[in-house]
C-alpha positions in Angstrom: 7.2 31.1 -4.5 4.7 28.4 -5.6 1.1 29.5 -5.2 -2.5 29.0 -6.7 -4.0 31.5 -8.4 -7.5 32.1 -9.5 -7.1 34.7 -12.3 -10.7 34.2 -13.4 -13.7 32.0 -12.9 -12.6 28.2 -13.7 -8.8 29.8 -14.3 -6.9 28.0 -11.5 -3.0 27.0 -12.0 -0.6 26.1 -9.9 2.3 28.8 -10.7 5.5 31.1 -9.7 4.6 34.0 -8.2 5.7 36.9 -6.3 6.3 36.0 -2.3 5.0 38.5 -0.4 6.3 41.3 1.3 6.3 41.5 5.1 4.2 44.7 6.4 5.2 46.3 9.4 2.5 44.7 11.4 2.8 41.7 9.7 4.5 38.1 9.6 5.0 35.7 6.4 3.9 32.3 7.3 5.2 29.7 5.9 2.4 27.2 5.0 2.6 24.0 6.1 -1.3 22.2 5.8 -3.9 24.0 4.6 -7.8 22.4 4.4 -9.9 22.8 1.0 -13.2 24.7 2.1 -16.4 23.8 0.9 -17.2 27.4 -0.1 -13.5 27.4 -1.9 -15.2 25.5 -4.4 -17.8 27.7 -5.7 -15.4 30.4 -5.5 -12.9 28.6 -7.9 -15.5 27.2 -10.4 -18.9 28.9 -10.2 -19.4 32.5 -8.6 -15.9 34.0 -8.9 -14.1 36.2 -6.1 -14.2 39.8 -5.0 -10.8 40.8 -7.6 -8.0 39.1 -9.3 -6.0 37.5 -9.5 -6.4 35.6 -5.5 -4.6 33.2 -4.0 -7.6 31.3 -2.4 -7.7 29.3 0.7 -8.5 30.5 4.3 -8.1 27.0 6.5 -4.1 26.9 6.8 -1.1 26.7 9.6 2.4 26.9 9.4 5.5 28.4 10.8 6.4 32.4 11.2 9.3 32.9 8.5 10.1 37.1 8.7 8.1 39.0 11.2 7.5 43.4 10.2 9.5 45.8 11.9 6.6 46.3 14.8 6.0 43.2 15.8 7.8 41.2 18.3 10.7 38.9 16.9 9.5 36.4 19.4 6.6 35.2 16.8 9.9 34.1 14.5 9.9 30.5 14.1 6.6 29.9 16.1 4.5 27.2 14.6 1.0 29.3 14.1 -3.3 28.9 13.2 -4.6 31.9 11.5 -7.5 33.5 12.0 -8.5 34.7 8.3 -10.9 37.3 8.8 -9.2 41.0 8.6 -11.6 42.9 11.2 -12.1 47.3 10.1 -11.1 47.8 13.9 -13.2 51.0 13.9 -16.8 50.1 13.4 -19.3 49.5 16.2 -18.6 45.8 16.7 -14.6 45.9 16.4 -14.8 48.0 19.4 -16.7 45.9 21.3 -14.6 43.1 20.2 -17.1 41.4 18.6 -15.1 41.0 15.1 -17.1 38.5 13.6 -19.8 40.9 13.2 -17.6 43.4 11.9 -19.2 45.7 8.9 -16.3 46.3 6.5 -13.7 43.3 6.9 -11.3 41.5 4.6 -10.8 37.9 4.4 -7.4 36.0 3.9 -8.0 33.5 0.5 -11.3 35.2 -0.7 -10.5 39.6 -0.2 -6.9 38.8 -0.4 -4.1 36.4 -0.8 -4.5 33.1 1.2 -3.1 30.1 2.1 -2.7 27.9 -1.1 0.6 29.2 -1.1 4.0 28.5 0.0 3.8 31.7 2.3 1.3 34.4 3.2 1.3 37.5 4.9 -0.9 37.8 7.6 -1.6 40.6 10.7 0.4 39.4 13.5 -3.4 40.1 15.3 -4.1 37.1 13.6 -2.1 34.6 14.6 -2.2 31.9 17.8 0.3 30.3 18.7 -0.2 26.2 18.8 1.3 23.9 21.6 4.4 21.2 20.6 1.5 18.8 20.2 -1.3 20.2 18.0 0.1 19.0 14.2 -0.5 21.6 11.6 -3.2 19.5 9.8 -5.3 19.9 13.4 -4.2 23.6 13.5 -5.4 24.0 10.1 -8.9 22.6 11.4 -9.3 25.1 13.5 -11.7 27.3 11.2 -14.0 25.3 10.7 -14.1 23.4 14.4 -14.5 27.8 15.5 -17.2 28.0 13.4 -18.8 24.5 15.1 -18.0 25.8 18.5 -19.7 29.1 17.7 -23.1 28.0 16.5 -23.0 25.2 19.7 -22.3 28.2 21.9 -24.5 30.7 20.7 -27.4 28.4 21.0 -26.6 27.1 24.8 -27.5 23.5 24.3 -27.4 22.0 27.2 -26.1 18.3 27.8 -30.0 17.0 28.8 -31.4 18.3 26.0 -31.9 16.8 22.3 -30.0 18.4 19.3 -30.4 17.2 15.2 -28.2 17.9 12.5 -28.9 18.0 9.0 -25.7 18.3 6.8 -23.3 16.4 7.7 -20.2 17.9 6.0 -16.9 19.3 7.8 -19.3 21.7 9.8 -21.9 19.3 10.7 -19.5 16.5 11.6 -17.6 18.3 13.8 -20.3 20.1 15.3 -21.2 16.4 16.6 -17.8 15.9 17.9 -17.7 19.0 19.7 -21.4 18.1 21.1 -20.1 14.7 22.2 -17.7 16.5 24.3 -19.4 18.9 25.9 -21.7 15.8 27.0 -25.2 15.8 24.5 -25.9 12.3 24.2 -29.2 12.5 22.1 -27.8 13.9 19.1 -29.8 12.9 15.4 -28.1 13.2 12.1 -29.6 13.5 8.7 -27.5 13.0 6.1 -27.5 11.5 2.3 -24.5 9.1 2.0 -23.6 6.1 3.9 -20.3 7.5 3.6 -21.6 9.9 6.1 -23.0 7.4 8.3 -19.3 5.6 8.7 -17.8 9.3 9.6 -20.6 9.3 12.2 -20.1 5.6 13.6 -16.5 6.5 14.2 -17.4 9.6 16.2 -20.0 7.5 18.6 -23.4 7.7 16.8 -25.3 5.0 17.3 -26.5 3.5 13.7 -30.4 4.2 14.8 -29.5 7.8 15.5 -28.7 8.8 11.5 -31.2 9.6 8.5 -29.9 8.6 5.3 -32.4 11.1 3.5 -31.8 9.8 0.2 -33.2 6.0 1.5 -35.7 6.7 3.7 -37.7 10.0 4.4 -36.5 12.2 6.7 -39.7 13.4 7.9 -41.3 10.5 8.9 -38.2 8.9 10.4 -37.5 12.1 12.9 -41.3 11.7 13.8 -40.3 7.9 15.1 -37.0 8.8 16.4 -37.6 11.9 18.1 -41.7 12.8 18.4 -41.9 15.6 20.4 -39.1 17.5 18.0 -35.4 18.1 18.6 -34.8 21.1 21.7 -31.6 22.2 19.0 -31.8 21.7 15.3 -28.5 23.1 13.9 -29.4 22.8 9.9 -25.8 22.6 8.2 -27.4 21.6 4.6 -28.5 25.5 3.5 -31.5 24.7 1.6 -35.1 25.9 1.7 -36.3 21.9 2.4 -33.5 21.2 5.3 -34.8 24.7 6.7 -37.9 23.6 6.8 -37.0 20.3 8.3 -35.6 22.1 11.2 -38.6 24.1 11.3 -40.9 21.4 11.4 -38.8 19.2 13.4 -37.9 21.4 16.2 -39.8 21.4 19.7 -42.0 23.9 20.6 -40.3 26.9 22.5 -36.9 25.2 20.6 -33.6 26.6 18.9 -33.4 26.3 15.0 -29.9 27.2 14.3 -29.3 28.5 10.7 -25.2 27.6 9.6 -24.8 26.3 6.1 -24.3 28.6 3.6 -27.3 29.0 1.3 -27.5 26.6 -1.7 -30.4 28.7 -3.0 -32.9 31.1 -2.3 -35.2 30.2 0.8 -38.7 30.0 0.3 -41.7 28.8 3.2 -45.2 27.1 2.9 -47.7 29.2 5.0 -47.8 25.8 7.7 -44.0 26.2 8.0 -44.3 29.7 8.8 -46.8 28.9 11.1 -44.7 26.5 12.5 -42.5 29.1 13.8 -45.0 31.0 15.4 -47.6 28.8 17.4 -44.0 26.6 18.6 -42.7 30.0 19.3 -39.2 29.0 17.8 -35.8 30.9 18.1 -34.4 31.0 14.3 -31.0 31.9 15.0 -28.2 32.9 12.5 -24.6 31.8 13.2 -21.3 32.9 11.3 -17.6 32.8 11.5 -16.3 32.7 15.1 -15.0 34.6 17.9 -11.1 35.5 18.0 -10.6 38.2 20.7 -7.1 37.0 22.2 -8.7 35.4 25.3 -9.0 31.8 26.4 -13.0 32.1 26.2 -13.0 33.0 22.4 -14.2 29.8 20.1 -10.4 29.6 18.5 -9.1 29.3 22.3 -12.0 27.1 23.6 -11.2 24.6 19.8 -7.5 25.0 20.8 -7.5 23.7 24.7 -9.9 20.6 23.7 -7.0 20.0 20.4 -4.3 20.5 23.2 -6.2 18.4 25.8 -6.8 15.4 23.4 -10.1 15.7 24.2 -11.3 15.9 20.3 -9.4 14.5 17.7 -10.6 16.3 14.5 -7.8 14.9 11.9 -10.4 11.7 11.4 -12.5 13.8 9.1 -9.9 14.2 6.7 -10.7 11.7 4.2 -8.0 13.1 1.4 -4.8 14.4 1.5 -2.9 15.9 -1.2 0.8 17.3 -1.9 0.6 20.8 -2.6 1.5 20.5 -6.6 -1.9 18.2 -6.8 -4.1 20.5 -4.8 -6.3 21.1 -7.8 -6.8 17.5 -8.1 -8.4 18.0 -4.6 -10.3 20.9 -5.9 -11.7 19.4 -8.8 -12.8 16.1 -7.0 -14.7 18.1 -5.0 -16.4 20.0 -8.1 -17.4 16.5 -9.6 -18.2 14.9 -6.6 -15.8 11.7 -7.7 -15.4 10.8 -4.4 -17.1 10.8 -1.2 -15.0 13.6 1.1 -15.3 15.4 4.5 -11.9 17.2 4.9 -9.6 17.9 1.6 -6.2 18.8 2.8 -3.1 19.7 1.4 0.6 19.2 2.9 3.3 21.5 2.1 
């Protein structure tokens, strides 16, 4: 089969390679759109991966091609989402079903082969099934759109109250949509590109409702457009001065929500930290998403509202790629050449 592989830092070529075999309590999927993370790029370019040589990418769908000898034929031909993290089963939190948090898991496209592929095994566990009108690029969405639905759960914001978002990639956009849904109407974005802005207009935010950080000072604008602090303040950015945005931005006895991934090391002045305690803030951690099997797990919950029509996430993917110029998606990325929310690639 075709495939990407990442043999070393910065080594990434599109190549034959092996197709995999089919476990017994596995299925090959055949991929049909998989989504370029925003953490796939460091992975490819800067920090390296766990071993190699990976097959990277954990966003994908497609259709079930060979299914192991324990696991129901019925999955053959089903058009599928994967759920990429591999749970240990046996620690604490696998029992308890709560996998996300599990202690020793694996992780389809960064512990072991993913979807930048023309097939993948995965854990028949793993899969859900998608209705006759969810397309694979929204299947493929699902990921990240769990891991929006997670942090908007976790926190309980409630439709009366006042949320910001700073970072407004893939997560942070679609963590407005989903907050648009559930009813939130005072929502605040910061972002840095006007780019970001037109995303947001298209998804119902008013123009007086988004920061462009980079033209006018975020600070002082939340302090006109929202002076007694946000009730939510779900930082997507991952950096000590968006943290401490949140922090200063949040109202007292508030929810700062912690979900982008950390651009560098976090560091507070003594009147942030203070912050914190005389507002008596919740600083809450969010990551991945829940996949249990049942219709109240985030993968479900994403799924209905896809099925339902009642979010249509496919308007955050700005670029679309065949498969043999996926790299030219990756590398965009890298450079920053273009302004991007969703990469995707269509097989």
């Amino acid at each position: 089969m075709k495939a990407y592989l990442l043999r070393k830092i910065g080594d990434f070529t599109y190549t034959d390679t092996v197709k995999p075999a089919c476990g017994g309590n596995e299925v090959i999927v055949k991929v049909k759109a998989a989504g370029i993370c925003g953490s796939d790029i460091p992975r490819i370019y800067e920090t390296g991966a766990y071993s190699y040589p990976l097959i990277p990418g954990h966003e994908f769908s497609g259709i079930v091609s060979e299914t192991g000898v324990n696991v129901e034929k019925s999955w053959l031909g089903k058009r599928v989402g994967v759920f990429p993290l591999l749970p240990c089963g046996e620690c604490e939190f696998c029992r308890n079903g709560r996998y996300e948090l599990c202690r020793s898991y694996g992780y389809l496209g960064s512990r072991t082969a993913g979807g930048f592929a023309e097939y993948v095994s995965v854990p028949a566990w793993n899969l859900i099934e998608l209705p006759e009108n969810v397309s694979f690029e929204q299947a493929a969405m699902l990921e990240p759109m769990a891991v929006a639905m997670h942090v908007m759960r976790s926190t309980k914001v409630m439709r009366e109250q006042t949320a910001a978002i700073c970072g407004l990639g893939t997560i942070g956009q679609l963590l407005c949509l989903l907050l648009r849904e559930k009813g939130v109407e005072r929502i605040y974005l910061i972002g840095n590109k006007e780019f970001q802005k037109n995303i947001a207009a298209g998804l119902g935010t008013d123009e007086r409702c988004f920061c462009n950080s980079r033209m006018e000072n975020a600070d002082d604008w939340l302090d006109g457009a929202v002076s007694s602090g946000a009730d939510v303040f779900f930082d997507c950015a991952g950096t000590a001065e968006s943290v401490g945005l949140a922090i200063r931005h949040t109202a007292p006895d508030g929810t700062v929500a912690l979900v982008g991934n950390p651009a560098s090391d976090m560091n507070f002045d003594r009147q942030t930290y203070w912050k914190i305690l005389r507002n008596q803030l919740t600083v809450k951690g969010t990551w991945n998403s829940t996949f249990t099997h049942e219709d109240t797990d985030d993968w479900h919950a994403c799924l209905a509202l896809l099925k339902e029509k009642r979010v249509m996430p496919e308007g955050l993917i700005s670029h679309r790629f065949p498969f043999n110029r996926l790299a030219e998606g990756t590398e965009m990325m890298r450079d920053k050449r273009e302004d991007h929310i969703k990469v995707m690639t269509v097989l």
